[in-house]
BADO-698954 format. One line per 2 residues: number of its first residue (from 1); for each residue x, y, z of C-alpha. Coordinates in steps of 0.001 Angstrom, whole numbers, padded with zeros to 6 digits. Layout:
<sites>
NUM	X:Y:Z; ...
</sites>
This chain:
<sites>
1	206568:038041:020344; 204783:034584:019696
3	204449:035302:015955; 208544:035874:016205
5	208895:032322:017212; 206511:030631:015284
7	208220:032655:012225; 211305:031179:013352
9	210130:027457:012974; 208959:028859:009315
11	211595:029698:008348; 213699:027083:010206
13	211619:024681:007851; 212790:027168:004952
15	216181:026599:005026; 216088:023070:005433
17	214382:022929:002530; 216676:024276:000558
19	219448:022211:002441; 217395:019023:000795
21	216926:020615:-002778; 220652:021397:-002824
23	221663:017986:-001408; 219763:016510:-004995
25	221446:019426:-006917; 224855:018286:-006070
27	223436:014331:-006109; 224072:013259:-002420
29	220473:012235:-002695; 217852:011191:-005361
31	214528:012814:-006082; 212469:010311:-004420
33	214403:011022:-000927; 214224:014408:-001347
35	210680:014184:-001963; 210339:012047:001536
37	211971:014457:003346; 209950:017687:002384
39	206818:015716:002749; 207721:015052:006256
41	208271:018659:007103; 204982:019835:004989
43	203008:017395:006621; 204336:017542:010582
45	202259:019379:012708; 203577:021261:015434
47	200806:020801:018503; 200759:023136:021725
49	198499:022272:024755; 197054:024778:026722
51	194596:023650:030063; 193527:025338:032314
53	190420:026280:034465; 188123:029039:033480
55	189607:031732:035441; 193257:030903:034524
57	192788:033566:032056; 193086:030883:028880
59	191285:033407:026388; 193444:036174:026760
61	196747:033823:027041; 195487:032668:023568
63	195037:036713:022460; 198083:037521:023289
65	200404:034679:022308; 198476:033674:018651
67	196904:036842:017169; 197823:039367:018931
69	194545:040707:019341; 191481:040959:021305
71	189863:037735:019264; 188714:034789:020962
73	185550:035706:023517; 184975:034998:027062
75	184908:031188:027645; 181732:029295:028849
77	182338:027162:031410; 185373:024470:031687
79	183045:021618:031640; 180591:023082:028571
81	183447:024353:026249; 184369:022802:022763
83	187990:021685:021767; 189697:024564:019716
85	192041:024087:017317; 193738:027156:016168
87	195725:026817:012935; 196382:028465:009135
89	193883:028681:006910; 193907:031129:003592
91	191152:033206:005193; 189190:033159:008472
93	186944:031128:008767; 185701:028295:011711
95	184713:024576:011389; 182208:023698:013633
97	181796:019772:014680; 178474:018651:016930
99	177690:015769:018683; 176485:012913:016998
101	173118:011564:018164; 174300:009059:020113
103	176470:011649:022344; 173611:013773:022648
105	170909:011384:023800; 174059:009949:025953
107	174178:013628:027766; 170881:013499:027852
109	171125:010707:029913; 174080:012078:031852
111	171476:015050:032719; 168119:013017:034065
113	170448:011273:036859; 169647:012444:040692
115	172583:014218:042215; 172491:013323:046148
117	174996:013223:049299; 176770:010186:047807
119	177001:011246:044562; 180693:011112:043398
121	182158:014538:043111; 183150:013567:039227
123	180066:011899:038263; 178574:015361:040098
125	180211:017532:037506; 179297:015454:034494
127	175439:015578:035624; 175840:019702:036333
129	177512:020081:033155; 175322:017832:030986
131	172497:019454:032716; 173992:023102:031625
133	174359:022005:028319; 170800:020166:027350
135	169610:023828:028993; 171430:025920:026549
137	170347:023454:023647; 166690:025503:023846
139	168085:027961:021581; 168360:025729:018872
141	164414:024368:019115; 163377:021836:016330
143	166721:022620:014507; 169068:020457:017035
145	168275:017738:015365; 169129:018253:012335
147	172225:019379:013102; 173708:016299:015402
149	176070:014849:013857; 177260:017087:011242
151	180113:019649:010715; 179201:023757:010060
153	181482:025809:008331; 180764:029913:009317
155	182390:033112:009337; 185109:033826:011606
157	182872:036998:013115; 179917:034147:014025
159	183067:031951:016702; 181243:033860:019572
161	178040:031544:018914; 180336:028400:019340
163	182793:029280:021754; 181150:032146:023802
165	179208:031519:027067; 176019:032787:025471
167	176417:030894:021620; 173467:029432:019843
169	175374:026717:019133; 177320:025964:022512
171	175124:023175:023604; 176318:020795:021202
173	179734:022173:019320; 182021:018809:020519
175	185041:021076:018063; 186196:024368:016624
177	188942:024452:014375; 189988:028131:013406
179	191760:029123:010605; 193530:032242:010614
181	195245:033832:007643; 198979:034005:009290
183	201929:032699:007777; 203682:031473:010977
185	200426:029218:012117; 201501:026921:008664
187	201858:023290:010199; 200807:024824:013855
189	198132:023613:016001; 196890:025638:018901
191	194660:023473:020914; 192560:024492:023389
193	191565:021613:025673; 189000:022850:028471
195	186877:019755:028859; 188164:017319:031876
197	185455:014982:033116; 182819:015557:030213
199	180236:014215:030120; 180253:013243:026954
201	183390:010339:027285; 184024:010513:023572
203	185319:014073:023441; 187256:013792:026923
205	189034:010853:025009; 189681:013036:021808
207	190781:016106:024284; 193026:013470:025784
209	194707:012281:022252; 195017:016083:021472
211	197305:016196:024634; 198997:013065:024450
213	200066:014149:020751; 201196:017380:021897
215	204758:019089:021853; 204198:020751:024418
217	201335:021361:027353; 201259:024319:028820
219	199261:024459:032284; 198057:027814:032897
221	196586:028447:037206; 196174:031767:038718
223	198589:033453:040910; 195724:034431:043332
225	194992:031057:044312; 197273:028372:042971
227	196638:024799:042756; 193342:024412:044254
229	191031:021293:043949; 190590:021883:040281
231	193914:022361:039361; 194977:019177:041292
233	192205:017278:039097; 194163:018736:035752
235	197105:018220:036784; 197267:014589:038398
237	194658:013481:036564; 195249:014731:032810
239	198559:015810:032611; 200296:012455:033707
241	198189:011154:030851; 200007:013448:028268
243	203296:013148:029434; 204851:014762:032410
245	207977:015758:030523; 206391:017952:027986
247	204359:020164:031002; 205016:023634:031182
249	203441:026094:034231; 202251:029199:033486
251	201451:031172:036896; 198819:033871:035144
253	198113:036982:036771; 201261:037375:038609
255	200275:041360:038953; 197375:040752:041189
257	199286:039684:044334; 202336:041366:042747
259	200119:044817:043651; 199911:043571:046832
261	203527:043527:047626; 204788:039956:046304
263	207472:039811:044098; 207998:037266:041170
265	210385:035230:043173; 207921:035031:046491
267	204980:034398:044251; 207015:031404:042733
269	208261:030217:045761; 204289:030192:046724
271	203089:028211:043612; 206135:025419:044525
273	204827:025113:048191; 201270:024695:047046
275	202694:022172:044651; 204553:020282:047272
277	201303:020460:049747; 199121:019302:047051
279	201490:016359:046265; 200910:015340:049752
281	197099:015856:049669; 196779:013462:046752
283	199524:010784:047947; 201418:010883:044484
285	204973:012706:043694; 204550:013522:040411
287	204121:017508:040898; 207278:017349:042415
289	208555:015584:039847; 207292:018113:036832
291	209165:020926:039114; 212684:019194:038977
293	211630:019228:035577; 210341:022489:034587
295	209702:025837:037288; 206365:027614:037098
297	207307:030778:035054; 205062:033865:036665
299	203354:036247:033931; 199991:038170:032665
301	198549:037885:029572; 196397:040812:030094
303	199845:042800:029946; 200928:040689:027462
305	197756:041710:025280; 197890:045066:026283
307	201721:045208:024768; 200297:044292:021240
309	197246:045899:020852; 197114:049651:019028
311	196741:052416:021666; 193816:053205:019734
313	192210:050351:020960; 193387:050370:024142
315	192349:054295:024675; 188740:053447:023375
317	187588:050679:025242; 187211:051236:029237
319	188059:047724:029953; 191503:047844:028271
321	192014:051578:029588; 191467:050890:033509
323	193866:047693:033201; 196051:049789:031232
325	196091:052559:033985; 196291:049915:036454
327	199321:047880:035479; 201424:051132:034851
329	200951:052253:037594; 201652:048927:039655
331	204757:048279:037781; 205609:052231:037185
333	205950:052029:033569; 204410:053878:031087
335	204944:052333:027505; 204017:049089:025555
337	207403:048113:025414; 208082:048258:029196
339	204370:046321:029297; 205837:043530:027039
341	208720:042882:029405; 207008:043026:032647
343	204101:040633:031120; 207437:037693:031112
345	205581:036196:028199; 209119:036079:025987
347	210283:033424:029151; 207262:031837:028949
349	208080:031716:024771; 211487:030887:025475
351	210688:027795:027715; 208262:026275:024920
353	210498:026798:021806; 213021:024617:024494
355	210433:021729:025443; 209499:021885:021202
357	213639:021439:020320; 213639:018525:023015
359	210537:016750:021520; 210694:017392:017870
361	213841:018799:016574; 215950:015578:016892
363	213265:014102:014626; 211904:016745:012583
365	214554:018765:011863; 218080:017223:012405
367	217202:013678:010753; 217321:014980:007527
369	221121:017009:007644; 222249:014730:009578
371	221384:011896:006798; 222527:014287:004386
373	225736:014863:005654; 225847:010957:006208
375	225657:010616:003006; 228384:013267:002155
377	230623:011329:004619; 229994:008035:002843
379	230922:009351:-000887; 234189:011473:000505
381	235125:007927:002253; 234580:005766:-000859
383	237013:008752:-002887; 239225:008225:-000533
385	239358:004629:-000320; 240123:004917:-003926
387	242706:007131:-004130; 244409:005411:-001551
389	243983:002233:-003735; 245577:004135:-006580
391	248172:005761:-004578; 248979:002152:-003615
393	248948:000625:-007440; 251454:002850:-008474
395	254031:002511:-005896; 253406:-001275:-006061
397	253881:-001319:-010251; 257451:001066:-009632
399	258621:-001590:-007254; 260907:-004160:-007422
401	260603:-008218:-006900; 262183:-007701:-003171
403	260343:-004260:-002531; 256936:-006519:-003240
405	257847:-009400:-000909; 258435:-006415:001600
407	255407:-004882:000870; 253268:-008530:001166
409	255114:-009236:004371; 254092:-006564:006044
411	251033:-006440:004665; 250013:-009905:006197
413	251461:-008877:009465; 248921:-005602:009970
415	246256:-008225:008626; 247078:-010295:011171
417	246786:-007872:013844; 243942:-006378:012688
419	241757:-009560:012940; 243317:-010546:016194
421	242064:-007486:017609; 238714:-007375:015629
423	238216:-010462:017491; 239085:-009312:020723
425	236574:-006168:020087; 234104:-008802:018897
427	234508:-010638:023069; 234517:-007024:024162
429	231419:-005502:022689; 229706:-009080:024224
431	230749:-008347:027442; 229728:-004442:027377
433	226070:-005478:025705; 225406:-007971:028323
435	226518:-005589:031104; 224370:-003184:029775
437	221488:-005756:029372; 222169:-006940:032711
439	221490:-003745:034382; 218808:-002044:032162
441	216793:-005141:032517; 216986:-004696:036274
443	216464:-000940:036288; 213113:-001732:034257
445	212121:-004409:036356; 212699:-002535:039434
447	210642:000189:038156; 207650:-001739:036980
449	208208:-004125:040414; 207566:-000725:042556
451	204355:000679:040523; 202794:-002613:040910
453	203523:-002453:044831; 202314:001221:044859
455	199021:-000130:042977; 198230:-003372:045440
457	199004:-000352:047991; 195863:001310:046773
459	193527:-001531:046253; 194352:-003106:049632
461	192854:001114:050961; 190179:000584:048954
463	188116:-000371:051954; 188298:003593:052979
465	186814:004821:049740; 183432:004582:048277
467	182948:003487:044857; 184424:001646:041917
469	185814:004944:040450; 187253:005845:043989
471	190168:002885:042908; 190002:003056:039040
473	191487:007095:038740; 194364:006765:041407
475	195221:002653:039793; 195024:004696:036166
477	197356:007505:037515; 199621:005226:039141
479	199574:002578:035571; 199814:005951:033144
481	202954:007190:035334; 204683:004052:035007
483	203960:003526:031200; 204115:007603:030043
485	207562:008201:032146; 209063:005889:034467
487	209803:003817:031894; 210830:006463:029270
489	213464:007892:032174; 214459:004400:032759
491	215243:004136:028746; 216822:007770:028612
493	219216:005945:030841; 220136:003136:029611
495	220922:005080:026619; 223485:006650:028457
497	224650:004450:030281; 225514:002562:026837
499	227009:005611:025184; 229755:005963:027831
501	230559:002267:027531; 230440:001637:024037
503	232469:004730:023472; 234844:003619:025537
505	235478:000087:024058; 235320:001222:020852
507	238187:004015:021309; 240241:001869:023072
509	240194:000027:019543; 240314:002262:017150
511	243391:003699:019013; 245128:000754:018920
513	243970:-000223:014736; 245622:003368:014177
515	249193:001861:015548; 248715:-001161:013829
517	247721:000426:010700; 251134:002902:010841
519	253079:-000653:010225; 251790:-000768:006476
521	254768:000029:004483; 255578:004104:003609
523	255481:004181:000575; 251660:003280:000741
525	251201:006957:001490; 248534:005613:003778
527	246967:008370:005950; 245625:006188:009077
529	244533:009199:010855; 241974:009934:008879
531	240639:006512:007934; 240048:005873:011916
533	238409:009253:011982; 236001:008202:008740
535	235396:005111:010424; 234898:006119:014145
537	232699:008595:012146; 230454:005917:010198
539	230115:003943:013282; 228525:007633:015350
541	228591:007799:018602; 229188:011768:019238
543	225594:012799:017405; 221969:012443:019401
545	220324:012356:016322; 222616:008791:014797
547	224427:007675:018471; 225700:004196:017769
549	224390:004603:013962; 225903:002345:010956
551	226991:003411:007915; 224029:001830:005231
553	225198:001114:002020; 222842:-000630:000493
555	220212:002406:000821; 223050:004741:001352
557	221500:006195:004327; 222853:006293:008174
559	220978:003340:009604; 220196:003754:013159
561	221247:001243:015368; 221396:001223:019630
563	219443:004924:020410; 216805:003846:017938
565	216759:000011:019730; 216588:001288:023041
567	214297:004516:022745; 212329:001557:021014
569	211976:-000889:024085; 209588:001987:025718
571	207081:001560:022864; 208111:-002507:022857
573	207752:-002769:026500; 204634:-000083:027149
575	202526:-002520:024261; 203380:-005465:026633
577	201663:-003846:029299; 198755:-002368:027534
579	198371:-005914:026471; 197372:-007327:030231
581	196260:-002973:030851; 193746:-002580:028249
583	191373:-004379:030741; 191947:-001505:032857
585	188872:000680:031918; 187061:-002774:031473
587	187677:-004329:035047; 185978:-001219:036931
589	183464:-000986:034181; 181172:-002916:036269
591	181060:-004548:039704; 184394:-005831:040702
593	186382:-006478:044002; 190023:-006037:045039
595	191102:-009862:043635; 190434:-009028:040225
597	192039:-006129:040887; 195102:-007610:042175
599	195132:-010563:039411; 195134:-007645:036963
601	198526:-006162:038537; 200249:-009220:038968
603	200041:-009739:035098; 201786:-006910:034578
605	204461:-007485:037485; 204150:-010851:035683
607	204145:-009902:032130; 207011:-007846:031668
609	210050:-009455:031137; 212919:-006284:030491
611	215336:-009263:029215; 213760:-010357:025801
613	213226:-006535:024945; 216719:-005314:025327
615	217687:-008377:024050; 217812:-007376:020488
617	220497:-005135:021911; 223117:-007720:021673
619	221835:-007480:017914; 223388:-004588:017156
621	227201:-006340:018397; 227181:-008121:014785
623	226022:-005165:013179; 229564:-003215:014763
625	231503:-006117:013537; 230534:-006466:010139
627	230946:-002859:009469; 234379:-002687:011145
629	235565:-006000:008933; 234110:-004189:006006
631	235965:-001017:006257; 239330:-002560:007380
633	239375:-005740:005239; 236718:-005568:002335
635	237526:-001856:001844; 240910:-001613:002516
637	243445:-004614:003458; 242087:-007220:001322
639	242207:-004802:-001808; 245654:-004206:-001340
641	246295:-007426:-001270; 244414:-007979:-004649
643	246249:-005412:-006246; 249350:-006656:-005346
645	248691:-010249:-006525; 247936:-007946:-009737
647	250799:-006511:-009979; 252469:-009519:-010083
649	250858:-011818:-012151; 252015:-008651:-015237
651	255706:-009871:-014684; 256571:-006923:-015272
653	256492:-003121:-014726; 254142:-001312:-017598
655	254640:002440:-017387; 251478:002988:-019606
657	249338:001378:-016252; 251131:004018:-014023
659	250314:006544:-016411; 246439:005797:-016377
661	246785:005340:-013137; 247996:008844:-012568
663	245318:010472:-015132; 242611:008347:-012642
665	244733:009835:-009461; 243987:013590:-010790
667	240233:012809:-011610; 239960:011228:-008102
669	241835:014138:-006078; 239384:016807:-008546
671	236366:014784:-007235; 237566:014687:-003252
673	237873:018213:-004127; 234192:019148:-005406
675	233128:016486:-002401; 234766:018637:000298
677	233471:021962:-001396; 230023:020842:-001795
679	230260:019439:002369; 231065:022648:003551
681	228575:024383:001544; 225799:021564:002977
683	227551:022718:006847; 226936:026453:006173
685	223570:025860:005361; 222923:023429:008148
687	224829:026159:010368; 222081:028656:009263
689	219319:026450:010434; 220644:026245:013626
691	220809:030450:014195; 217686:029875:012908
693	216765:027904:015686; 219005:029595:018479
695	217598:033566:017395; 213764:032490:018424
</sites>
């Protein structure tokens, strides 16, 4: 089940591993790399989000898809519960954080304030919830105290008293981190995130890091009443701020209206209308955008629990046994196995491991074969080079006077034409970067152009709301949309948009450098097939992980170069707003009116100028030249031409030369050889990884 997949990503991490420690056996890489790239898989946590109101059935989600087991206890309250970090530890144990002083005598506050007619429905919650929790602090009498501000380590059998409804130390846990002696939870984080609205503002912010760090979120709402008020709040107002690309929707409980006659397509087809009415209701598309995105994927946990636990257990506790009874006889099944299919939890598994390989493998996981085999590339094209260049020294010492004038002439003619059109790729590659400049600027533009309309929209309604906070959450929503995903999709685009072009000018030369290149004399024994390929190869445009990358030779790794620029401008271009946005929180932090409001938009309308951030774009155009004029003259052209001045300035043929030449010639082949040998074995292994990958 879960375990299954989180073993996967073990031993994923495994393999690659031992891809790294056999890339330094066979010297592709040095010790200090390979210690680089295994610290950046030992340390890289893998982070998965799961919100959710109370009766979403969170707890026994968490059961069933990290232990397996009837652990975690009934949840207090959305508003009252700590942040829960599930992850490895050697044993079980829990790490308890409390408020500091200052949060305390800040709910405290929170819980003396009047609630009345005109309270704010948020600021409503916060005072209920503070209220709750200063009540609960009574069990902890003259010890509270003492204990703001500190961190408790306990026994895993005492997480009840920080996480259950009715813990001693409820009132004022802020965090739980669990540790749990599995092997698959190494570098996992399960994070619980109940607390929306807190009223304690410093762990809402740290719930809201959690989730903007995340791989993915999952959204859990129940089948028997989807998206109501609460789930709106979660999902318009907390989601959008972790990223609407990496939100998955879990429709728990399917088997309650399932019982009633509803199949998993109708109940589906019910969560997407409720999605598409709430959308309305709150005057914002991004639900409908997270469903082009990702569908809500119906399923129990309680089944999915059931399907794990021993009979035993089940049989022995009247809780488990009625829902056991129950579901098998709503579904007409009558073994764990049949349980663990109905309970769709391996789709819901299956959708997560594909939002995880979308965030983080590109990063995580292919980065370091594909630098490896970069590098492998790189020392099979410098053999190469080489035996081409003695290939070329022998032929030119067995020659005669009027063979070497014929091999110089035409040697200067593919020169020739190899510049000429270097040049012509040079005006090309201009005209394709400020094409793409051109329009990605605009597409940017036009994006940020209509949030700020959509914002001045809201402030010039404000006069039908009541209350500074009334402007500041849908202004936030509409600012965190623009910065968290508009912008990102705009990017995504632009890097396609420049793949297809700069593929295309680039082919259309290296197609016509391979004719040219056939006109070097035949006895050269010049292979121009593959030196395009080994080029066109260097200069990637075919791989997501190194699209437009360079061949690095001074730190003999695959520099990036355009996907890297581009995916780049989001973090460029996002800072530029937060620089005129930061005063976002600040400018409703106390009394304000709709001109501030509207100065603040226009300086980001203002601001952000898409030009002089995709303008280091047209960067990258020398970058492509200098490379190409490397390879073709530095690497190859130019030393012919040495070695033929070489040749003649001896006078005369020396059949000892030839024969060293030769003896170097076998050495070389032997090497290109071991090179291609030790490649494949460095493809089988990255091969592995990816069935790795594709079995979970």
């Amino acid at each position: 089940m879960a375990q299954d997949f989180f073993e996967k990503i073990q031993e994923k991490k495994q393999k690659i591993n031992g891809l790294i420690s056999k890339a330094e056996e066979i010297g592709w890489i040095n010790a200090e790399e390979k210690a680089g790239y295994l610290s950046k898989l030992e340390k890289d946590v893998l982070t998965i989000g799961v919100i959710g109101q109370m009766k979403a059935g969170k707890s026994t989600f968490l059961n069933a898809f990290v232990f397996e087991d009837d652990v975690l206890p009934a949840a207090v309250t959305p508003m009252t519960a700590a942040l829960s970090i599930i992850t490895y530890g050697p044993e079980k144990k829990l790490v308890a954080e409390f408020y500091t002083h200052e949060e305390w005598n800040e709910q405290l506050a929170t819980s003396k304030m009047v609630i009345d007619k005109d309270t704010d429905e948020v600021l409503k919650s916060k005072i209920q919830a503070a209220q709750e929790l200063v009540e609960k602090s009574s069990k902890l009498g003259s010890s509270l105290n003492d204990l703001l501000g500190k961190s408790q380590n306990d026994t895993f059998d005492k997480l009840e008293e920080y996480v259950g409804a009715d813990g001693k130390y409820v009132s004022i846990t802020k965090a739980v981190t669990i540790y749990y002696p599995k092997e698959y939870l190494k570098g996992i984080n399960i994070v619980d995130t109940p607390g929306f609205n807190d009223p304690i503002v410093s762990r809402e912010e740290r719930t809201k890091e959690f989730l903007k760090k995340a791989d993915v979120v999952l959204l859990l709402i129940y089948a028997g009443q989807p998206f109501s008020a609460t789930d709106r709040t979660i999902l318009f107002k907390n989601v959008g701020e972790c990223g609407i690309g990496k939100v998955l929707i879990g429709v728990n409980k399917y088997d309650i209206p399932y019982k009633e006659g509803d199949n998993e397509e109708v109940i589906c087809n019910h969560v997407r209308a409720e999605i598409a009415n709430a959308s309305k209701i709150m005057g914002d598309d991004q639900l409908n955008e997270i469903l082009q995105e990702t569908d809500p994927i119906p399923l129990s946990a309680e089944m999915a629990l059931l399907s794990v636990l021993p009979m035993s257990k089940i049989t022995s506790n009247d809780s488990f046994s009625f829902a056991w009874d129950r579901t098998c006889k709503t579904f007409s099944i009558s073994s764990q196995q049949e349980m663990h299919a109905k309970s769709h939890i391996v789709q819901l598994i299956d959708a997560i491991r594909q939002l995880i390989e979308r965030e983080k493998d590109a990063i995580l996981f292919k980065k370091p074969i594909n630098a490896i085999l970069a590098r492998g590339n790189s020392l099979l094209s410098e053999i190469l080079n080489e035996i081409n260049k003695t290939k070329v020294e022998i032929k030119m010492r067995d020659s005669s006077d009027d063979e070497l004038e014929e091999i110089e002439s035409k040697l200067s003619r593919v020169t020739r034409r190899i510049n000429r059109k270097i040049d012509g790729l040079e005006d090309d590659l201009k005209l394709t970067f400020d094409e793409i400049i051109r329009k990605g600027s605009r597409d940017m533009e036009d994006e940020v152009e209509s949030s700020c309309r959509k914002m001045n929209a809201i402030v010039d309604s404000w006069k039908l709301w009541h209350g500074k906070s009334r402007l500041q959450r849908p202004l936030q929503r509409e600012y965190e949309a623009l910065t968290t995903r508009k912008l990102k999709r705009v990017c995504r685009e632009i890097i396609d948009n420049a793949k297809r072009m700069l593929k295309s000018t680039l082919n259309e030369f290296f197609s016509d450098a391979e004719e040219i290149l056939m006109l070097l004399p035949p006895d050269f024994d010049f292979d121009e097939k593959e030196f395009i390929k080994t080029v066109s190869r260097e200069i990637n445009f075919d791989d997501d992980e190194s699209i437009f990358s360079i061949g690095n030779k001074e730190n003999g790794n695959a520099g990036k170069m355009l996907i890297n620029i581009v995916d780049g401008i989001g973090v460029i271009a996002f800072g530029a707003i937060y620089a005129s946005g930061r005063m976002i929180g600040r400018l409703f932090s106390h009394d304000s009116n709709a001109n501030k409001a509207k100065d603040w938009i226009s300086n980001i309308e203002n601001e952000f100028e898409a030009k002089s951030y995709l303008k280091v774009i047209s960067d990258s155009k020398e970058t492509i030249i200098s490379r190409i004029k490397a390879r073709f003259n530095d690497e190859l052209l130019n030393p012919f031409q040495e070695q033929l001045e070489t040749v003649r300035a001896d006078g005369e043929k020396k059949q000892r030369q030839i024969t060293k030449l030769k003896e170097s010639l076998v050495a070389l082949e032997s090497r290109k050889a071991e090179i291609e040998n030790e490649t494949r074995i460095i493809k089988n292994m990255s091969t592995l990884t990816d069935n790795a990958e594709g079995d979970s």
